[in-house]
VOKOL-646078 format. One record per residue (C-alpha): x, y, z; residue in three letters. Coordinates in Angstrom, 3 decimals, padded with zeros to 6 digits, m for minus. Layout:
BEGIN
+----------+----------+----------+------+
!       xx !       yy !       zz ! rest !
+----------+----------+----------+------+
!        X !        Y !        Z !  ALA !
...
+----------+----------+----------+------+
REM end
This chain:
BEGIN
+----------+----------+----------+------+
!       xx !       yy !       zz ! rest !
+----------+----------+----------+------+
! m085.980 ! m055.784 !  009.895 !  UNK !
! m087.331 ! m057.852 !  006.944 !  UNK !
! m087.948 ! m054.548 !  005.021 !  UNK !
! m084.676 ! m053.293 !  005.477 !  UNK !
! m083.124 ! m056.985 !  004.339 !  UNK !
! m085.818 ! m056.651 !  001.258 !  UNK !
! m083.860 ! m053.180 !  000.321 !  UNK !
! m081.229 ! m054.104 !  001.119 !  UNK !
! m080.832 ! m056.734 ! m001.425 !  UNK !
! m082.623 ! m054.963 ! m003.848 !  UNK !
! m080.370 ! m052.140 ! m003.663 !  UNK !
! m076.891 ! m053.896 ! m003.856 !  UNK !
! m078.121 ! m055.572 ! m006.791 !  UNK !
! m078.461 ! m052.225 ! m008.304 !  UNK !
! m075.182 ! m051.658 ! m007.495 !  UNK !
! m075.935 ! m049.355 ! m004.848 !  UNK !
! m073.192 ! m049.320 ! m001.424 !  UNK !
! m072.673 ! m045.594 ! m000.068 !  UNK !
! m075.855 ! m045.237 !  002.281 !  UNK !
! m076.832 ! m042.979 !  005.301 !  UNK !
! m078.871 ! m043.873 !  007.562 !  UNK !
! m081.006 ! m040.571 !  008.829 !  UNK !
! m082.120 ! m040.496 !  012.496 !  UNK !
! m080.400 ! m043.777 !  013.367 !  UNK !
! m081.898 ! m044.205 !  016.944 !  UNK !
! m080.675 ! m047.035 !  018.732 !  UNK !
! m078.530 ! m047.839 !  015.472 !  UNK !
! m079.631 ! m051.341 !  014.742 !  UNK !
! m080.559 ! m050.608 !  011.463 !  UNK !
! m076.875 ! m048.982 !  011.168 !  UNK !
! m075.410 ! m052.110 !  012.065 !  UNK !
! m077.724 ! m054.457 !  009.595 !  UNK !
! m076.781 ! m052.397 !  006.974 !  UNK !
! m072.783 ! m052.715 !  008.084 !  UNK !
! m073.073 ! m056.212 !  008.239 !  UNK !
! m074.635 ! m056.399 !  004.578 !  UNK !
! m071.224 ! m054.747 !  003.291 !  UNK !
! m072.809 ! m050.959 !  003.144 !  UNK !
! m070.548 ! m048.353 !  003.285 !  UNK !
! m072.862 ! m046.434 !  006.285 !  UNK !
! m073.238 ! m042.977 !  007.299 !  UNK !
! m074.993 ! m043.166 !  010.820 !  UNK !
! m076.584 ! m039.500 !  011.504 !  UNK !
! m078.453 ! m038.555 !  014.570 !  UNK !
! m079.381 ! m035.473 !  016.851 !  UNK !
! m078.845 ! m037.548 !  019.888 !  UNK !
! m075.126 ! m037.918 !  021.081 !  UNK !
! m075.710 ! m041.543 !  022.998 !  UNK !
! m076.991 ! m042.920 !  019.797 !  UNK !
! m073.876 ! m041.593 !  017.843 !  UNK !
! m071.711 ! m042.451 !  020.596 !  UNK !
! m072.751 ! m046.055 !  021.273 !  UNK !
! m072.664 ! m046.509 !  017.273 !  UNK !
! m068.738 ! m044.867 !  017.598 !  UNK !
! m068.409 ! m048.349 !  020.462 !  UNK !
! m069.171 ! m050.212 !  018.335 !  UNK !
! m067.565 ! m049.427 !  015.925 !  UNK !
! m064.377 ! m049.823 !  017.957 !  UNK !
! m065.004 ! m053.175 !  019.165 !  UNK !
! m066.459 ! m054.627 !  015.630 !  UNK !
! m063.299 ! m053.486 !  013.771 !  UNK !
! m066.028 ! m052.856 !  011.052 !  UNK !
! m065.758 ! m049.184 !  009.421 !  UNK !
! m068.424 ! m046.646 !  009.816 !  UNK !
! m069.350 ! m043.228 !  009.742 !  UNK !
! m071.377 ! m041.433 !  012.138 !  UNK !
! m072.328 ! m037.907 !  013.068 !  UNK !
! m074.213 ! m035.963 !  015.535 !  UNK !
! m076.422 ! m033.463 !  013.590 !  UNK !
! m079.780 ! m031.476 !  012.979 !  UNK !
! m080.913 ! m033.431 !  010.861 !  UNK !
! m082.458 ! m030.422 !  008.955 !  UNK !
! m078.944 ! m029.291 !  008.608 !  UNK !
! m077.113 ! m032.482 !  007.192 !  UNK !
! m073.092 ! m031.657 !  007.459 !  UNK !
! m072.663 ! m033.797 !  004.157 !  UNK !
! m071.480 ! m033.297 !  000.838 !  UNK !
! m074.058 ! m032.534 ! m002.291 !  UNK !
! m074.790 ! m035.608 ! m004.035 !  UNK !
! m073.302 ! m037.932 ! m000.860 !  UNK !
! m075.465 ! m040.848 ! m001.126 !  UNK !
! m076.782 ! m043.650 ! m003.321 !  UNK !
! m079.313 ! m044.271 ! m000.817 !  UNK !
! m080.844 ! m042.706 !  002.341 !  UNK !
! m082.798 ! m045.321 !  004.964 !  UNK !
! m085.675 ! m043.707 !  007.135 !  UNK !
! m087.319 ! m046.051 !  007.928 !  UNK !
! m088.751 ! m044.430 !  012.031 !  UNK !
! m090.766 ! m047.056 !  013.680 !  UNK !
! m093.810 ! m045.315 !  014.814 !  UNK !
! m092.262 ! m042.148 !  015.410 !  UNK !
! m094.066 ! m038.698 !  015.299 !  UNK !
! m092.523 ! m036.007 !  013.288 !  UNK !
! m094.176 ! m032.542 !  012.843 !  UNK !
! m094.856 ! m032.823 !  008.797 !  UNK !
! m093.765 ! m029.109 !  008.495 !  UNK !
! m090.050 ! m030.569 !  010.412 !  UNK !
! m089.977 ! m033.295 !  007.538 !  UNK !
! m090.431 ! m031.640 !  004.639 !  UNK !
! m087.391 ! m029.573 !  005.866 !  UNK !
! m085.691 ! m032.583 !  006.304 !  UNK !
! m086.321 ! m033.994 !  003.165 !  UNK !
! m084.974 ! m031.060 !  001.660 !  UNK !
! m081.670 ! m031.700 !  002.920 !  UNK !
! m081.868 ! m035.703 !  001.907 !  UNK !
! m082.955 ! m034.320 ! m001.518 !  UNK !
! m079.842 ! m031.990 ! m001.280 !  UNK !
! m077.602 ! m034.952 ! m000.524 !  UNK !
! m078.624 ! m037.671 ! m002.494 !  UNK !
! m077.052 ! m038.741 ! m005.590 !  UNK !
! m079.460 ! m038.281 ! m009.088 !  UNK !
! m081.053 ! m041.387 ! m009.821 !  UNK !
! m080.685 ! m041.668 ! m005.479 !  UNK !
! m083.365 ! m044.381 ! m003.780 !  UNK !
! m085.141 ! m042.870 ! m000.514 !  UNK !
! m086.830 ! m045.216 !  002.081 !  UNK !
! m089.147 ! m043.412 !  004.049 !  UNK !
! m091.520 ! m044.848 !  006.587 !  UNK !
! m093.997 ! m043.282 !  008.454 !  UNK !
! m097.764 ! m043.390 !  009.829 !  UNK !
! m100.334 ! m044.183 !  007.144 !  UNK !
! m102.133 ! m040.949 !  008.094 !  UNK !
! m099.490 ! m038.813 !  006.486 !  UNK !
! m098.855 ! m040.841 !  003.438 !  UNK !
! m101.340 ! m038.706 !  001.095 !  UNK !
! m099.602 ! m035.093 !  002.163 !  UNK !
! m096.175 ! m036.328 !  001.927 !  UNK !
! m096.258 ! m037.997 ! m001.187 !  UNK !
! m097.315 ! m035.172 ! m003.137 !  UNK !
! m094.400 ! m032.775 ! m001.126 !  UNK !
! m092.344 ! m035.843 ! m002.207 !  UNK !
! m093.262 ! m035.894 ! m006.133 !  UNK !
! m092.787 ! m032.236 ! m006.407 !  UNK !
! m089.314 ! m032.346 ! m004.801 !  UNK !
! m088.768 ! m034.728 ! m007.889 !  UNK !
! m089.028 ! m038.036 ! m006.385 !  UNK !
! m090.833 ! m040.880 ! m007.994 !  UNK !
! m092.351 ! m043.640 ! m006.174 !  UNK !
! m090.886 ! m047.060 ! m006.850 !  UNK !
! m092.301 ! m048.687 ! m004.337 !  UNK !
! m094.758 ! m049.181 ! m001.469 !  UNK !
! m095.143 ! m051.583 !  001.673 !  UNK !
! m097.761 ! m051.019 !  004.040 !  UNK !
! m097.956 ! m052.584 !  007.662 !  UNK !
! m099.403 ! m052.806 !  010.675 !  UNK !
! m097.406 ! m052.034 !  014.022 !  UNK !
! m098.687 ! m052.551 !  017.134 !  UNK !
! m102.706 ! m051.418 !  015.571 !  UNK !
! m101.325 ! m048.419 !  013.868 !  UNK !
! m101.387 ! m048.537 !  009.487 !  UNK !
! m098.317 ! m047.708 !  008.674 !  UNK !
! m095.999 ! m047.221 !  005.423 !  UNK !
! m092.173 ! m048.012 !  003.951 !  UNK !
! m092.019 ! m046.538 !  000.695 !  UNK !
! m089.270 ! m046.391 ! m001.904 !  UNK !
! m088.698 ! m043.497 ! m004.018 !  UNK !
! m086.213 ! m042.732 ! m006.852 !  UNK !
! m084.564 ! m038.703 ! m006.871 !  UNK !
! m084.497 ! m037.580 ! m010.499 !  UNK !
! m082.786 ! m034.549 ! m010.995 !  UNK !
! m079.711 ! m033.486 ! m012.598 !  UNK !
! m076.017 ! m034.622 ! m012.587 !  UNK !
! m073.045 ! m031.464 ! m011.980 !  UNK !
! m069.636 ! m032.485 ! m013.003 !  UNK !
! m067.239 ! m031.154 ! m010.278 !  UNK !
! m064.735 ! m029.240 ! m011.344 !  UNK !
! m061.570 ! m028.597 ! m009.365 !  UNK !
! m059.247 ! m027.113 ! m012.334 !  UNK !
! m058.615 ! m023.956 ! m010.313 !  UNK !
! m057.767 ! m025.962 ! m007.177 !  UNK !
! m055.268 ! m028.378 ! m009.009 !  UNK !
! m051.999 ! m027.242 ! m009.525 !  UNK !
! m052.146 ! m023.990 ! m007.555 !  UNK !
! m048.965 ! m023.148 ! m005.433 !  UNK !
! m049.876 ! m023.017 ! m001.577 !  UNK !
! m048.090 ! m022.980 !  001.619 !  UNK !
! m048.953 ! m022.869 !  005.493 !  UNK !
! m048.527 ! m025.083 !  008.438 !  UNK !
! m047.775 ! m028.284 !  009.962 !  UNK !
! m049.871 ! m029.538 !  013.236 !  UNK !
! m049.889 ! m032.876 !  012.865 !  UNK !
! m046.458 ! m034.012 !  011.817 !  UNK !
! m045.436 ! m037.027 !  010.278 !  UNK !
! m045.016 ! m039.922 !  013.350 !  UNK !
! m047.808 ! m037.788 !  015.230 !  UNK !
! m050.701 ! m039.900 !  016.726 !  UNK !
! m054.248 ! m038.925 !  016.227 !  UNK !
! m055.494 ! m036.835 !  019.173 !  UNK !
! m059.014 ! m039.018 !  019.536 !  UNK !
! m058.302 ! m042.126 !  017.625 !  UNK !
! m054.757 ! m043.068 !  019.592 !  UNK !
! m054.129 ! m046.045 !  017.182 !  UNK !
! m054.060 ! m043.801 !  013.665 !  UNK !
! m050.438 ! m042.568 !  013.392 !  UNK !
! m049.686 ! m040.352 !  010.594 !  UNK !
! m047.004 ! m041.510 !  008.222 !  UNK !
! m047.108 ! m038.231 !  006.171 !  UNK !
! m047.403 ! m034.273 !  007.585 !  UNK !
! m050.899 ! m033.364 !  007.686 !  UNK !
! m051.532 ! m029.437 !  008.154 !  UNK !
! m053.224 ! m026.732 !  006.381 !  UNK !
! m053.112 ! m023.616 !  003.829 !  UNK !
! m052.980 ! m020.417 !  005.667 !  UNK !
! m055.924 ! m018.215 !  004.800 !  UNK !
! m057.990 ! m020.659 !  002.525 !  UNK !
! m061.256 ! m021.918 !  004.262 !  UNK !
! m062.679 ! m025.566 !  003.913 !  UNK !
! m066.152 ! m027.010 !  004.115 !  UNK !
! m066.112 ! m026.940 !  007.949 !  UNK !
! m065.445 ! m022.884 !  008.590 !  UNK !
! m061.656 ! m024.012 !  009.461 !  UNK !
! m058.231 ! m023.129 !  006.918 !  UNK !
! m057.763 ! m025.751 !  004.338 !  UNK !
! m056.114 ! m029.310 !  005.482 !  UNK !
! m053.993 ! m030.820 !  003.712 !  UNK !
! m051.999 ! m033.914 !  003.048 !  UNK !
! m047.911 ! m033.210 !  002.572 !  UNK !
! m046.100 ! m035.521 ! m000.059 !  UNK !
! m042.697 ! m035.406 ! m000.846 !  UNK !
! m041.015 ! m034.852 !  002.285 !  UNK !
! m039.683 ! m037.758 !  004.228 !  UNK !
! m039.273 ! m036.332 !  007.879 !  UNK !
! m041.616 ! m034.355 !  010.077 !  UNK !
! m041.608 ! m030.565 !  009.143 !  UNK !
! m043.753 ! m027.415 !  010.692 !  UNK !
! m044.007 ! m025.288 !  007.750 !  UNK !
! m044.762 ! m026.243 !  003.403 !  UNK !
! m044.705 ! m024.901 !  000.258 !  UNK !
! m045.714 ! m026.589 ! m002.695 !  UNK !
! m048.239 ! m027.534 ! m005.496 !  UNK !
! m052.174 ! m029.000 ! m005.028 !  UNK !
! m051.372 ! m032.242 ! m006.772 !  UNK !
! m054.552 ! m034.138 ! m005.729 !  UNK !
! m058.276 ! m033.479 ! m004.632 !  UNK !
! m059.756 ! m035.625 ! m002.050 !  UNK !
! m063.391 ! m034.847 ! m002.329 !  UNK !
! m065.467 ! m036.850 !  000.563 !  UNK !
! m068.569 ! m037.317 !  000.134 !  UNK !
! m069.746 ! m038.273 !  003.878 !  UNK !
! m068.338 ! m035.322 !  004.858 !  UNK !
! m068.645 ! m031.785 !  004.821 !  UNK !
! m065.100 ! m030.727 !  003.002 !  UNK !
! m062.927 ! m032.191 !  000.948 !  UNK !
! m059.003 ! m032.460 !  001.454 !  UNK !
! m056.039 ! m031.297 ! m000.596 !  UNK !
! m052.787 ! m032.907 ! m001.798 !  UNK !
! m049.483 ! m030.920 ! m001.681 !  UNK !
! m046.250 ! m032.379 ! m003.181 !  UNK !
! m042.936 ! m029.806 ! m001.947 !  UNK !
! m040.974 ! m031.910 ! m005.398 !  UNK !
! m043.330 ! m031.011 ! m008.355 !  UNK !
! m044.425 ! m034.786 ! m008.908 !  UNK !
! m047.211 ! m036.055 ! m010.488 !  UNK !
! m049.142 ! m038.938 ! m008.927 !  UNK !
! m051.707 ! m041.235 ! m010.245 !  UNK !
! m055.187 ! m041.744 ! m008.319 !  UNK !
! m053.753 ! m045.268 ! m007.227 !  UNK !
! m050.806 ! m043.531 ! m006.013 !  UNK !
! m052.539 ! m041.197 ! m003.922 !  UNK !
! m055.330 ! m043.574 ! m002.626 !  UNK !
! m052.312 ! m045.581 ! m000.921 !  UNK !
! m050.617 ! m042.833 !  000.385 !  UNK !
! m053.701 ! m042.052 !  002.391 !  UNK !
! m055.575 ! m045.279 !  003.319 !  UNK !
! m054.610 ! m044.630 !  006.491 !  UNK !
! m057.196 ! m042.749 !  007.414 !  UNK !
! m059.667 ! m042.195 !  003.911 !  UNK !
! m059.970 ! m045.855 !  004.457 !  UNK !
! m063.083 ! m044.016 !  006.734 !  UNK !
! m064.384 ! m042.009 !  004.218 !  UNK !
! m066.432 ! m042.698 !  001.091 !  UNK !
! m064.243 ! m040.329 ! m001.297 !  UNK !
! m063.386 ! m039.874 ! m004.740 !  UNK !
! m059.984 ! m038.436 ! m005.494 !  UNK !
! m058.957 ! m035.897 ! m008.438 !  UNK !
! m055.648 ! m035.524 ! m009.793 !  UNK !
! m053.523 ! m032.843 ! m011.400 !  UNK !
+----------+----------+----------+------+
REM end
């Protein structure tokens, strides 16, 4: 715990926040990282971890983020991440396992990213130079000793290059399609998020997660099955694996602060960034 309150520190100064934590476990680190004002991604491929973290969650009021995942097949947006935390007390993994890992952490990380990986001292030489040519540079390196096994917490920086999205053919385009969760409609798992705006989705346009494109409905003041109108906003979430469109039925423009309040309700769980028309 004192090398994840060392990073910790060091990081926000850097004005770091968005960070996942990869192979959580037993989620304390998720929750030390919480409690430091991180805005945490918990991912693990055990469903009592994530579920336990999802308790918590509940009962802390605190917001979080947490998926159950390969973790060699993160369900995350490119460029999520200002930092990634894996930091596995004394656990084995097959080297050939994490390098396939850190593929995905590479693919997910922002450029100029930090990566804390620990691991046994045995591996450090092998994985270091995967590391380096996966353009990582080391920053920084801790060693320990854990119950009489060397270990190793090092810090590395991802340098590689910056893509601009661009969502010009997105915004402004005329799309219709359905209704399921209309306005005054309660969330189906979280009982206490009711919808004050139609959410549904465009008929025959497929998001991030294999399923037709949701949506957010503006401009319409009453519940409704059915829309028709222009992509007026972009919500592109990053711990997440598709992003979510705005549709105004009046052909109004909104600013981003607009927008961001007309959906707090529930992208107050996501670390987003929203484009407008």
């Amino acid at each position: 715990m004192e090398k994840l309150a060392y990073f910790a520190e060091k990081w926000q100064q850097e004005g770091r926040f968005s960070l996942l934590d990869f192979g959580c476990g037993d989620g304390e680190d998720t929750v030390a990282f919480v409690e430091k004002g991180f805005w945490v991604t918990a991912a693990d491929e055990k469903e009592e971890y994530v579920t336990w973290l999802r308790q918590w969650e509940k009962q802390s009021g605190k917001i979080l983020r947490s998926k159950c995942c390969k973790l060699e097949q993160l369900p995350f947006a490119e460029n999520a991440f200002d930092c990634v935390w894996a930091y596995h007390r004394r656990k084995r993994v097959h080297l050939e396992l994490l390098q396939k890992r850190i593929g995905q952490i590479c693919r997910v990380l922002r450029p100029q990213g930090k990566f804390c990986l620990g691991g046994r001292a045995e591996m450090w030489e092998e994985l270091s130079t995967f590391l380096r040519e996966q353009g990582f540079v080391l920053c920084e390196k801790l060693e320990t000793e854990e119950e009489g096994e060397l270990s190793f917490c090092a810090e590395w920086q991802l340098n590689k290059k910056a893509e601009a999205l661009d969502y010009s053919p997105i915004l402004g385009r005329q799309v219709s399609g359905r209704i399921d969760r209309p306005l005054g409609t309660r969330h189906s798992v979280y009982k206490n998020l009711c919808y004050p705006l139609n959410y549904g989705y465009v008929e025959g346009v497929f998001g991030g997660d294999g399923e037709e494109q949701d949506i957010y409905l503006l401009g319409e003041d009453k519940p409704v099955e059915s829309f028709c109108g222009t992509v007026v906003a972009v919500v592109h979430r990053f711990n997440d694996v598709e992003d979510k469109w705005v549709v105004d039925a009046s052909k109004r423009r909104y600013s981003k602060e607009e927008i961001q309040k007309a959906l707090d309700f529930q992208e107050k769980y996501f670390y987003s960034e929203i484009y407008v028309l």
